[in-house]
Each structure stands twice: as C-alpha cells, then as structure tokens.
N, C-alpha and C positions, 0 to 999 in steps of 0.2 A: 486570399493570401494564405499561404500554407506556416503549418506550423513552423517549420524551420524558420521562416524568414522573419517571424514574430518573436521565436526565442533570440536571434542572432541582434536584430532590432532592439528587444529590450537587454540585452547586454550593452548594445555600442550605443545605445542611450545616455545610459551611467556614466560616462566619461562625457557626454553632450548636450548637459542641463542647462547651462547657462547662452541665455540668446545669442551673446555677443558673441561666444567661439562657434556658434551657428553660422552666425557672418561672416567672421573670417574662416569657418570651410569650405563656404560658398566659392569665397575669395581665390582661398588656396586649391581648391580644387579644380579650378577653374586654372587657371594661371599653369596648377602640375599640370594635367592632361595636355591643354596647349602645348606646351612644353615637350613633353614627353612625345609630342606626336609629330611636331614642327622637324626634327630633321630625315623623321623617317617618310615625311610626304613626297620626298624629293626621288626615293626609290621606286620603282615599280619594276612591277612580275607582270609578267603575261599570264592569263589565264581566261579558257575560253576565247582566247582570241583577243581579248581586251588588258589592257593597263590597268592594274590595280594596286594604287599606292601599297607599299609596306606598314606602312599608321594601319590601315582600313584592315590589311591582314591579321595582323599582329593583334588589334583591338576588337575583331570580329567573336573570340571567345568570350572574353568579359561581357559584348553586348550581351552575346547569347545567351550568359550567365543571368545578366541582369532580367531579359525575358522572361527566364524560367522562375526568378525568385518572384518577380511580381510582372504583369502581363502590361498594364497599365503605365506603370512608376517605369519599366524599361522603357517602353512607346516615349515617354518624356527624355529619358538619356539620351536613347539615340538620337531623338530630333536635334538636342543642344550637342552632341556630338558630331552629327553634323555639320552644323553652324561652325564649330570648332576645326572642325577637320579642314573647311574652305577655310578658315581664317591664318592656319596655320600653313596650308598650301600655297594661301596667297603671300604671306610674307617668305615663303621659303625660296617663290619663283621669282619675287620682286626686290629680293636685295640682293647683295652681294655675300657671297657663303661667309664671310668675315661676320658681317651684320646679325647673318641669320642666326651664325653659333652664339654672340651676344644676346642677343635675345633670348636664345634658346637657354642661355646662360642665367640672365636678369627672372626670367618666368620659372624656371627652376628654382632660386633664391627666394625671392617672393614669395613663390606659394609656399615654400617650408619654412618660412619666416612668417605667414601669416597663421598656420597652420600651429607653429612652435606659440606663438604668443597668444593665443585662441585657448591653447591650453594650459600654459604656466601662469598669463598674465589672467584672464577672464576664470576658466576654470579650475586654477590651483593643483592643479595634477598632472602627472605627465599622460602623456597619450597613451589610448587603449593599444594603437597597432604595437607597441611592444611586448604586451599580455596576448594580447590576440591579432597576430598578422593578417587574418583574414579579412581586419577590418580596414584593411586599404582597399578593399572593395566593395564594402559596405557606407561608405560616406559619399557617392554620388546617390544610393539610393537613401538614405539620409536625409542629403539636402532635397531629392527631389521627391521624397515624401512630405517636407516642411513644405515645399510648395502648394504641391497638393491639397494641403490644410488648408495655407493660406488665403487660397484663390474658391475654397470652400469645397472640395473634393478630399475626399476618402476621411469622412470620418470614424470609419475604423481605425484606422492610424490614429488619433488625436492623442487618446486616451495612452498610447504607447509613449509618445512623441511630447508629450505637455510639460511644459517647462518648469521650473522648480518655479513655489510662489518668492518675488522681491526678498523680502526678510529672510527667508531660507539660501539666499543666495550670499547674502553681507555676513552669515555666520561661519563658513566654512573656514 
C-alpha cells in the first residue's frame, strides 16, 4: 500500500470511528452506487464492436483509481461492482422506466439517509466529504478494507482502521 493511500485513509478514518456509521456506509454506499448506476445501465455505446453500458464507462475511471490506490482492496470493488452493475441492469430492463426512476429515486434517499444518520446520529459530526470531497471515493475502499480485516486479511490496515475503544465512544 503506498503512502498516499495510508495518509488519505488515516484522515477519512477520523470522521469513521464509530462501528455503527461503519454499517450504515456499507449501507449507503451500497444503495448510492446502485443508484447512481441504475439509469445509466440502459445506455449503451459501441465500442470495439461491442455494447457497453454507460454505468461500466463512466465508472471504469474510479475502478481504475481504486486499483492504483491499493491492487487488492480494488480486485474486491470491482467484483461487488459487478454484482451491482447486473443488479441494477437487471432492474432497469425488467420494469417499467416509471418504476425504474422510483427506485432509482428510493436508493438515492436511502443511501444519503443512511449515510446523513451514520454521521449525525452514530458519530456526532458532520461528514468529512465537506472538508474533504475526495473522500466520496475513499469510502468504498473504507468499507472494503473493514472487510478485509474482518474476514482476516490485510492486517496492515488494522492498526489504521481500529475502532475507537466503547467508552471513548459515549464520551464525545
């Protein structure tokens, strides 16, 4: 992992000590991206010959980002981005464009509802991306570093990542 990714990490940490708004960015971040990616599925460009959604174009820089900042923790993004990207293609081809913009509507709300309350209600502060905008591209590798932990990989990360102890948390 390079230095950058380590400084950028233990900044967007300080605003991400407390487990719960952990959860709900899981949440919200899951839900935005869906979201975000859900009406752009329905476009496609030719290239090469082939059909390639406008999601997959449009979001091929950030993968690419994410690669560069860490080799591993990206190989994770994009798999669930992935998964994300069928999910939202599948609901974009299987309702009705009224339905799809609802949804596309409800998952937007959601994740910045879970994302707003992760920070006001669990962590007491407002969110870093107002200090630091860059860190709306820093909380997929966030959560998918907290994975990583979890599941018993990259403990290099821990030590960055480790949660504030109980009682430091009821005092804030």
């Amino acid at each position: 992992m390079g230095g950058f990714f380590q400084r950028q990490l233990a900044v967007y940490v300080e605003y991400h000590r407390d487990p719960r708004n952990t959860a709900m960015h899981v949440i919200g971040i899951l839900l935005l991206f869906t979201g975000a990616v859900l009406p752009l599925t329905l476009v496609s460009v030719p290239i090469f010959g082939r059909e390639i959604s406008l999601a997959v174009i449009l979001a091929l820089p950030v993968l690419v980002y994410w690669l560069l900042l860490d080799v591993a923790l990206g190989l994770g993004i994009l798999a669930v981005a992935v998964l994300l990207f069928s999910v939202a293609t599948t609901i974009a081809h299987e309702t009705t464009t009224a339905a799809m913009w609802s949804i596309f509507g409800a998952l937007i709300v959601l994740g910045l509802a879970a994302q707003t309350i992760g920070h006001k209600v669990f962590e007491g502060r407002e969110a870093s991306l107002f200090t630091f905008p860059s860190h709306l591209f820093l909380g997929p590798m966030f959560v998918m570093a907290k994975l990583f932990i979890a599941l018993g990989f990259r403990r290099d990360l821990a030590a960055i990542l480790a949660p504030l102890p109980r009682n430091s948390l009821s005092t804030r």
